[in-house]
N, C-alpha and C positions, 0 to 999 in steps of 0.2 A: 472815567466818570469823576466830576467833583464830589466833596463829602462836605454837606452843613450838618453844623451840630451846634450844642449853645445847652447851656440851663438857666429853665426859667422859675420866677419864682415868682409868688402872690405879692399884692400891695405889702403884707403884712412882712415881708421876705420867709416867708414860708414855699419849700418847693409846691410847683406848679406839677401836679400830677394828673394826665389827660391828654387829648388828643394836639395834634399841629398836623393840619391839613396844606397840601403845598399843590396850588391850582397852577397847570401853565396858562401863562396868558396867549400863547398861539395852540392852535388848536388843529392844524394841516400838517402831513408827516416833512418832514425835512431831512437832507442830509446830514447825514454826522458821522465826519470818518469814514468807516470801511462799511457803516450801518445806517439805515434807516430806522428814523427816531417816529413813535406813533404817540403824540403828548399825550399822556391821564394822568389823572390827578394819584397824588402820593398823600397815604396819610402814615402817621408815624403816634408811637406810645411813647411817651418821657416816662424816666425809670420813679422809685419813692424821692430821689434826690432832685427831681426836675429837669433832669439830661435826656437827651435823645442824641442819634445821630443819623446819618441816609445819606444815601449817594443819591447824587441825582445828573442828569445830564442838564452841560453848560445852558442857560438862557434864561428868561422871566417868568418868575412865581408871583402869585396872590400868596399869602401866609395865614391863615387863621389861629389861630390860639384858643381855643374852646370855644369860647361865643364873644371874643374880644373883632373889631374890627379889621379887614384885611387889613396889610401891608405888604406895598409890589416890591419885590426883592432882584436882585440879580447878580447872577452867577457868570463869570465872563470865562473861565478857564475849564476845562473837564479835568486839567492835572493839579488842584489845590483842592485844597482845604478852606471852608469858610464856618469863621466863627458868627454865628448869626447877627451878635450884638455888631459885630462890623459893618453888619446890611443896616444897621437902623443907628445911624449914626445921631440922631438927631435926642436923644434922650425924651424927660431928665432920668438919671437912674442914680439917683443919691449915691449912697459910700457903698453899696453892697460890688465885691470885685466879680468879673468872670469867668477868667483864666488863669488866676492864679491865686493863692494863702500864704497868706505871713504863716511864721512859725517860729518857736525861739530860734531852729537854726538859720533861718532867712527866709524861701521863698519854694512852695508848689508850684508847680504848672500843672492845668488840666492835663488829660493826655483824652486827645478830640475821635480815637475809635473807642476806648474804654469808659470815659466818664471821669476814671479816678485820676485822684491829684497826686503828683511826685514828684519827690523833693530833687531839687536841682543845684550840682555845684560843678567845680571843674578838678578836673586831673591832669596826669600825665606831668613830663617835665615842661625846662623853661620854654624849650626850642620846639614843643609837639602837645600845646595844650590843646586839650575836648571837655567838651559839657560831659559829664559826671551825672546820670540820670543815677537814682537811688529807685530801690526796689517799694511796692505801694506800703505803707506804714512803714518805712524806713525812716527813722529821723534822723537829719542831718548834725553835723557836729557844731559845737556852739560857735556863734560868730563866723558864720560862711556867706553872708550877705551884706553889707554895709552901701552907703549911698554919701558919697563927697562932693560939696559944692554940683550937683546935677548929673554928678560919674556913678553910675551904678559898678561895685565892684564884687567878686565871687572871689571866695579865697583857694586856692590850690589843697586840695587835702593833703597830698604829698610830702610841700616844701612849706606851707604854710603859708605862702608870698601871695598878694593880692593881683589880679587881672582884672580888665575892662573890657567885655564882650561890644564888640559892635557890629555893626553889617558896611558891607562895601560893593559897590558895582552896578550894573542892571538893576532896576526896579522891581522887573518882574524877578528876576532868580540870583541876587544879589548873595556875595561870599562870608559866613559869618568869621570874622578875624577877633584878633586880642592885641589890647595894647599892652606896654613893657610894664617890668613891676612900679604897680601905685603908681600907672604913669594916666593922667585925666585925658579926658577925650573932651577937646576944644568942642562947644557949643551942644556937651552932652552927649549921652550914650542911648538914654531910653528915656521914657514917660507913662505915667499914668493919665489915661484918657477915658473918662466913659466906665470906668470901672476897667481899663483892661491895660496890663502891665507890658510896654513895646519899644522893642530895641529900634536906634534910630539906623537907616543909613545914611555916613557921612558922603556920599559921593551924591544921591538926591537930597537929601533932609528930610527924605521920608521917613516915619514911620510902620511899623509892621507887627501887629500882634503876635506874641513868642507864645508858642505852645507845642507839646509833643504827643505822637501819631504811634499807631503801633500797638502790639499785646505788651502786657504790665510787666512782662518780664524781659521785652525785647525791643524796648522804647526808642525814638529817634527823636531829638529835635527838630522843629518847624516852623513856618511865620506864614499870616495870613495878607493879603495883598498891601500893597502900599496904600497909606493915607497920606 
């Protein structure tokens, strides 16, 4: 099963508290894997913060959002994750972000089964770095995110020495890699689009929303499809 999730909020950016009803748009049972799939409609509760989340199987939704207008969605994978605002690409959605929070020490990421945000930096040594997820209200140590000429860079808690996360390979399931210390990644690393903070891949130039999956204590990093 794929998992949409997202938080919404009011004009005013006030969370959006209430229903998201998700209509398929085929309606005759179809194959799916080892199962036959019978479409009905899903409706879902966003929590006080405006989050929801739901699995749903891969194909075409209608969306409603309380008594806002549909919008037809689609899901192409049963094994990801989709951030909703990546379905509706088309805004406008002024400065408010979706996936992630500043913080003095740099940068949350949502985490798309729980809702909560957490803080993200990298570990380990020179030759075996990993993203360093922190525990929910963990705060990060001062200056653990910085942004050089278009290089998003994470500091090592360890040694102190800075990296450059980026993605490589396949579009659909592409390798997240590190460049050497303080060392830029030619034509950028990530961007901010849409409100949503996304590591690039240097081998398409895609784009991919970074966010983390998982219980709050057992978090893994993730990306949402290529743009």
């Amino acid at each position: 099963m794929s998992q949409l999730f997202g938080t919404i909020l009011q004009p005013d950016l006030t969370p959006y508290v209430g229903r998201v009803g998700l209509f398929p748009i085929r309606r005759d049972p179809t194959g799916h894997g080892l199962y036959t799939v019978v479409w009905a409609s899903v409706v879902v509760e966003t929590n006080n913060e405006g989050f929801f989340t739901t699995p749903l199987a891969a194909g075409e939704y209608w969306i409603y959002i309380g008594n806002s207008l549909r919008r037809r969605i689609f899901l192409g994978d049963d094994h990801r994750y989709y951030l909703l605002q990546d379905l509706l690409p088309d805004g406008p959605w002024g400065i408010s972000p979706q996936n992630y929070q500043e913080t003095p020490g740099g940068l949350r990421f949502i985490n798309a089964t729980t809702g909560a945000f957490q803080a993200v930096g990298l570990g380990g040594g020179e030759d075996s770095i990993v993203w360093r997820i922190y525990s929910v209200g963990e705060v990060l140590p001062p200056d653990s995110y910085k942004v050089v000429t278009g290089t998003a860079f994470f500091r090592v808690l360890e040694s102190g020495v800075w990296h450059a996360p980026y993605l490589s390979g396949d579009s659909d399931n592409p390798a997240t890699l590190f460049g050497a210390a303080d060392e830029q990644i030619s034509g950028g690393n990530f961007r901010i689009q849409s409100g949503r903070w996304q590591l690039r891949n240097v081998t398409t130039g895609q784009h991919h929303t970074f966010f983390l999956i998982g219980s709050n204590d057992n978090p893994r990093w993730a990306i949402g499809p290529a743009e």
